[in-house]
FIPA-107868 format. One record per atom (N, C-alpha, C): residue number from 1; residue in one letter; atom name; x, y, z. Coordinates in steps of 0.2 Angstrom, whole numbers, plus 5000, padded with zeros to 4 digits. Layout:
BEGIN
  num  residu  atome    px    py    pz
  NUM       A     CA     X     Y     Z
...
// end
This chain:
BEGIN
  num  residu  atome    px    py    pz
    1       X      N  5044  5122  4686
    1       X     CA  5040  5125  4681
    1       X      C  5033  5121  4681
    2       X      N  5033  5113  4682
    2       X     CA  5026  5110  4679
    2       X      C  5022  5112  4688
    3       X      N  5025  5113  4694
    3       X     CA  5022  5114  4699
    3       X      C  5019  5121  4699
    4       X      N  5023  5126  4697
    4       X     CA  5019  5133  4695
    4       X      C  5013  5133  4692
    5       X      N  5013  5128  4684
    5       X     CA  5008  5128  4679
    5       X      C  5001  5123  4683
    6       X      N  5004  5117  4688
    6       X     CA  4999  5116  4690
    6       X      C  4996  5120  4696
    7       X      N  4998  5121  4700
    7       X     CA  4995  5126  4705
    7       X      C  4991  5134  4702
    8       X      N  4993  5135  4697
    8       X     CA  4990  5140  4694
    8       X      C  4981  5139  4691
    9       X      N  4984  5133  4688
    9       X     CA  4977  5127  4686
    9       X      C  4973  5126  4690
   10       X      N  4974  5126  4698
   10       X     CA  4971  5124  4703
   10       X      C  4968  5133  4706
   11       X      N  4971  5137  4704
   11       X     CA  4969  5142  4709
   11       X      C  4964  5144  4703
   12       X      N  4964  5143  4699
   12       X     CA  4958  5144  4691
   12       X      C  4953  5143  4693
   13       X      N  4953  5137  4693
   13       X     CA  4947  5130  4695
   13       X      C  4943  5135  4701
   14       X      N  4947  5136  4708
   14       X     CA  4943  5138  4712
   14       X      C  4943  5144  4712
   15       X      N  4943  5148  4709
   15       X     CA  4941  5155  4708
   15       X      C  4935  5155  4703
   16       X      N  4934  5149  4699
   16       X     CA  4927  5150  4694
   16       X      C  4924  5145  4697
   17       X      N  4926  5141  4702
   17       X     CA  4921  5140  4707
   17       X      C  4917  5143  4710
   18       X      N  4923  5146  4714
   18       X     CA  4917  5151  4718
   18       X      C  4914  5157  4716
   19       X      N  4915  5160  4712
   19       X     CA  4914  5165  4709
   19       X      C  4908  5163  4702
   20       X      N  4906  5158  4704
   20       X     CA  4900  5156  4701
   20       X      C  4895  5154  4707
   21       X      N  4898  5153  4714
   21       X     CA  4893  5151  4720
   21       X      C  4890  5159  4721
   22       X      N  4894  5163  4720
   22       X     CA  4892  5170  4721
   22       X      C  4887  5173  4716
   23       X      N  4889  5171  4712
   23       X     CA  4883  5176  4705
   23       X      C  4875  5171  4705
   24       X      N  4875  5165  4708
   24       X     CA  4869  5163  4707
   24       X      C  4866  5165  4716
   25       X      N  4871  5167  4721
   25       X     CA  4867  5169  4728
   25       X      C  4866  5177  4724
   26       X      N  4869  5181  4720
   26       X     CA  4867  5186  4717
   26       X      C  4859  5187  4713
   27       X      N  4858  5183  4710
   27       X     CA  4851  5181  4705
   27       X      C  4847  5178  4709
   28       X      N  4842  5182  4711
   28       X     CA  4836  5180  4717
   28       X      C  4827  5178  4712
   29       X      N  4829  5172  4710
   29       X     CA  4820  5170  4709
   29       X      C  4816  5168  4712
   30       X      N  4813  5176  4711
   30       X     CA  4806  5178  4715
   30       X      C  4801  5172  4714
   31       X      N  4800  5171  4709
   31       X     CA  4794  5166  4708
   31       X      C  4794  5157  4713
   32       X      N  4801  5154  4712
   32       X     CA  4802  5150  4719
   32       X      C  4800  5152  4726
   33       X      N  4805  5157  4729
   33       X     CA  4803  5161  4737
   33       X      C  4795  5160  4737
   34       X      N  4791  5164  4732
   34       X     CA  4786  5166  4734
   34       X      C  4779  5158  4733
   35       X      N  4783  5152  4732
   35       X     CA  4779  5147  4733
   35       X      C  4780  5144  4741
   36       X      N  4785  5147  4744
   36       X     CA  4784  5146  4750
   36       X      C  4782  5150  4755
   37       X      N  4781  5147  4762
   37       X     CA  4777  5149  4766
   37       X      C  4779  5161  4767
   38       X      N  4776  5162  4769
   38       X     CA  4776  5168  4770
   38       X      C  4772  5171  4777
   39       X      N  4778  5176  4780
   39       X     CA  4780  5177  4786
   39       X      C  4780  5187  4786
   40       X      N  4780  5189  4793
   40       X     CA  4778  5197  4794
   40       X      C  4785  5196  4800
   41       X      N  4787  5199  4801
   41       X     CA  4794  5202  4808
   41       X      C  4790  5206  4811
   42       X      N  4787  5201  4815
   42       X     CA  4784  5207  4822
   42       X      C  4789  5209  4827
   43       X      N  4794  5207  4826
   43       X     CA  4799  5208  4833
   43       X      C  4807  5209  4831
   44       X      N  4811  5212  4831
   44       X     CA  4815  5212  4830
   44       X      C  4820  5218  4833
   45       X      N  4824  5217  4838
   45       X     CA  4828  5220  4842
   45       X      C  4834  5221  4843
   46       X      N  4839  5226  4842
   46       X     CA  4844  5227  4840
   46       X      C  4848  5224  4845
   47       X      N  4848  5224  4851
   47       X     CA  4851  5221  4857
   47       X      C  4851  5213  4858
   48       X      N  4846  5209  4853
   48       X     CA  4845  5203  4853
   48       X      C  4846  5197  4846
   49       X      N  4849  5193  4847
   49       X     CA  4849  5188  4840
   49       X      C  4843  5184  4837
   50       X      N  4839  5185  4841
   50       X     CA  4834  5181  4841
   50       X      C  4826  5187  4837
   51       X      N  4822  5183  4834
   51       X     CA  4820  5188  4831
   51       X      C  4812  5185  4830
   52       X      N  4806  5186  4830
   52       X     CA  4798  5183  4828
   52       X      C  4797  5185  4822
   53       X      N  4792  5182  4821
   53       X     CA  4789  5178  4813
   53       X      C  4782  5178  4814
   54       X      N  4778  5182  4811
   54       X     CA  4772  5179  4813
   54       X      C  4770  5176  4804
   55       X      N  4767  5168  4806
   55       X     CA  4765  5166  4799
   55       X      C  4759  5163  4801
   56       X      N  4756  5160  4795
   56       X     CA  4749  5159  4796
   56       X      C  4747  5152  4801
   57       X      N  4753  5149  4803
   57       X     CA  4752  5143  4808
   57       X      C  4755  5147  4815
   58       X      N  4754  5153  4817
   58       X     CA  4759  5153  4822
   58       X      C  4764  5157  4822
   59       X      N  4768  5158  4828
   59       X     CA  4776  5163  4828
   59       X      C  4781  5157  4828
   60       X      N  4785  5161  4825
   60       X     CA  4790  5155  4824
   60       X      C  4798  5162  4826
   61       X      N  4799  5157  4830
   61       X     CA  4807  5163  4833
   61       X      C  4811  5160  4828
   62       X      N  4817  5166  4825
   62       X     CA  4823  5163  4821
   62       X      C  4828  5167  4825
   63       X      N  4834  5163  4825
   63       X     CA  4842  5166  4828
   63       X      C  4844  5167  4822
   64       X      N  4848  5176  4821
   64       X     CA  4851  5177  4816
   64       X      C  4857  5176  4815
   65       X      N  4861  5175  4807
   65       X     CA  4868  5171  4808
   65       X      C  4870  5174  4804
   66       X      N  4876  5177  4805
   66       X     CA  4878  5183  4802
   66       X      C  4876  5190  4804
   67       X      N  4873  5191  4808
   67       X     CA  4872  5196  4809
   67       X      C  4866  5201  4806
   68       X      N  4864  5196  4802
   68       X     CA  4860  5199  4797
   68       X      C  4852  5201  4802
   69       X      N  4850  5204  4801
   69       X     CA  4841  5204  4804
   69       X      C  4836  5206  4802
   70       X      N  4832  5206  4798
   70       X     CA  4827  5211  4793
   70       X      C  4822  5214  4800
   71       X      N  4821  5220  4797
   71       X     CA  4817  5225  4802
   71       X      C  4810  5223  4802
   72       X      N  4807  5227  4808
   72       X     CA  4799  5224  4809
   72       X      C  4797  5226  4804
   73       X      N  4790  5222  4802
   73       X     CA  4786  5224  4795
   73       X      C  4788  5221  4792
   74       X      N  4794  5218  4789
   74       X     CA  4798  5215  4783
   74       X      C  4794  5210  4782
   75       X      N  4793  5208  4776
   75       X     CA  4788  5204  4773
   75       X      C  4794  5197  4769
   76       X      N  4795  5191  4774
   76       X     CA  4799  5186  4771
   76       X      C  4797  5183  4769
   77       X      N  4800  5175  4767
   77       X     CA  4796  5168  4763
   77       X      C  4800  5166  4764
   78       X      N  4800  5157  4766
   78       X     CA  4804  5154  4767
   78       X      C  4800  5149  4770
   79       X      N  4804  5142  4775
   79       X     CA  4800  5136  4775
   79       X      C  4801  5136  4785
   80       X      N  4796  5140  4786
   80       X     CA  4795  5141  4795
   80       X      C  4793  5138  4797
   81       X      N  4793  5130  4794
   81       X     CA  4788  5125  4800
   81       X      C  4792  5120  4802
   82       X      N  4799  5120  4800
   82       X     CA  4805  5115  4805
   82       X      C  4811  5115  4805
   83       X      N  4814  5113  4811
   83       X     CA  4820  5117  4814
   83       X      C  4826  5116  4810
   84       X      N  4830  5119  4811
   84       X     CA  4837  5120  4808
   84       X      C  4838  5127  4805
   85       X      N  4845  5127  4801
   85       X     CA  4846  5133  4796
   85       X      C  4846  5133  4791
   86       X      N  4843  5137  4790
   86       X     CA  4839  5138  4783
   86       X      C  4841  5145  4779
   87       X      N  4839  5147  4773
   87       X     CA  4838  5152  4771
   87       X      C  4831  5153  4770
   88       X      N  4832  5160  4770
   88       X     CA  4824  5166  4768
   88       X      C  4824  5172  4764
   89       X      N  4819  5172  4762
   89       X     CA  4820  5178  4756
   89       X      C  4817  5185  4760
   90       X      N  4818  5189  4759
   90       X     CA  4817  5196  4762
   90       X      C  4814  5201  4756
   91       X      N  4806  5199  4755
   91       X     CA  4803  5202  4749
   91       X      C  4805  5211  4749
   92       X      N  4805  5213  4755
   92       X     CA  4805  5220  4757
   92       X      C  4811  5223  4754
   93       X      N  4816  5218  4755
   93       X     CA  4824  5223  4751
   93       X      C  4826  5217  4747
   94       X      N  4824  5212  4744
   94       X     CA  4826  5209  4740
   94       X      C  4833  5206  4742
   95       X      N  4832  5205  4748
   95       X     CA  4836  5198  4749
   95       X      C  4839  5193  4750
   96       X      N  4841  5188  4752
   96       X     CA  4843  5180  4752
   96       X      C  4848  5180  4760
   97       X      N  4844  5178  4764
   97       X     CA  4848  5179  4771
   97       X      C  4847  5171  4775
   98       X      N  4852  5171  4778
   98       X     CA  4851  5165  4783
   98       X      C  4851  5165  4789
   99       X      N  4845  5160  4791
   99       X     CA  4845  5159  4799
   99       X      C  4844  5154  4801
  100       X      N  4842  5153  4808
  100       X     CA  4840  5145  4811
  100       X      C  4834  5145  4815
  101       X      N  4830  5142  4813
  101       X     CA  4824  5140  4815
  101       X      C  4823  5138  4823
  102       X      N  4823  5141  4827
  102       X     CA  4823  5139  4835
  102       X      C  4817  5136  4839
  103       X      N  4810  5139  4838
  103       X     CA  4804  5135  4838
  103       X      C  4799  5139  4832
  104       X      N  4794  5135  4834
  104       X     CA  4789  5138  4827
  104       X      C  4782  5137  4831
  105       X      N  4776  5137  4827
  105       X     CA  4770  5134  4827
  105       X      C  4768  5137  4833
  106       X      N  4770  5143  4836
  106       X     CA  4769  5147  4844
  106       X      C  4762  5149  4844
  107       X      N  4760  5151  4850
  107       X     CA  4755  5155  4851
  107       X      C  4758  5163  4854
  108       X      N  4754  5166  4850
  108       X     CA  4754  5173  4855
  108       X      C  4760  5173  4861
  109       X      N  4757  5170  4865
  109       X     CA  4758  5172  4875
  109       X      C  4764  5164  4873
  110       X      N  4765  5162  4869
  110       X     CA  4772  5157  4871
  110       X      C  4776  5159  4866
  111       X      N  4775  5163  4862
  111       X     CA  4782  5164  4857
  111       X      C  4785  5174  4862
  112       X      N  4779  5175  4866
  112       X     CA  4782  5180  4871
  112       X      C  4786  5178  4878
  113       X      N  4785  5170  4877
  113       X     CA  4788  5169  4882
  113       X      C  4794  5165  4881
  114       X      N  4794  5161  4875
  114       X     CA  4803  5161  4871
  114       X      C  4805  5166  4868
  115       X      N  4802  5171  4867
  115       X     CA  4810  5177  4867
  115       X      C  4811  5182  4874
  116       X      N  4806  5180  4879
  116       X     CA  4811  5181  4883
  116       X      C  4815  5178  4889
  117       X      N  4815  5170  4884
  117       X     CA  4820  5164  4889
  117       X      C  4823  5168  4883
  118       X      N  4824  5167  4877
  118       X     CA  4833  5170  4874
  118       X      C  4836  5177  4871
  119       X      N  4830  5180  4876
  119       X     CA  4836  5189  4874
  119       X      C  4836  5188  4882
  120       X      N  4832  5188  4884
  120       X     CA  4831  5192  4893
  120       X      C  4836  5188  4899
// end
């Protein structure tokens, strides 16, 4: 009986754990996102994981994770000037998505020529 009472205890605890990690990725404050840098999806291809950014320092490639990919046009925010995985905000549909930062700070004719070393 006291192993029942405690493992019930324990499944409590992580159920209102998690289920509070979800309700705040549910709650999206606008007002943070939009203090950070802000980005346009020039490029994004259905056939490719790899996706461009154009922001005010340059193109920055992101590799999607999860599957996730916001469409060209999509107007994002988030912190495009150094590598790794991150999150970003997706003003266009009011999202919170993740991805990973592969290069940034591109020009034109070099961020054409990093998505075609990682889709081509």
């Amino acid at each position: 009986m006291r192993r029942i009472f405690t493992l019930s205890l324990v499944t409590i605890a992580l159920v209102t754990v998690f289920s509070a990690c979800v309700r705040d990725r549910e709650y999206i404050d606008e007002s943070y996102w939009l203090t950070k840098e802000r980005g346009e999806i020039v490029l994004s291809d259905p056939y490719c994981e790899y996706y461009v950014v154009e922001t005010a320092y340059g193109y920055t490639i992101l590799r999607s994770f999860s599957n996730y990919k916001p469409y060209e046009g999509s107007i994002v925010y988030g912190n495009f000037s150094s590598y790794g995985l991150r999150d970003f905000y997706n003003r266009s549909n009011g999202q919170v998505f993740t991805s990973e930062v592969r290069e940034y700070w591109l020009s034109y004719f070099e961020a054409q020529d990093a998505i075609d070393y990682y889709c081509y």
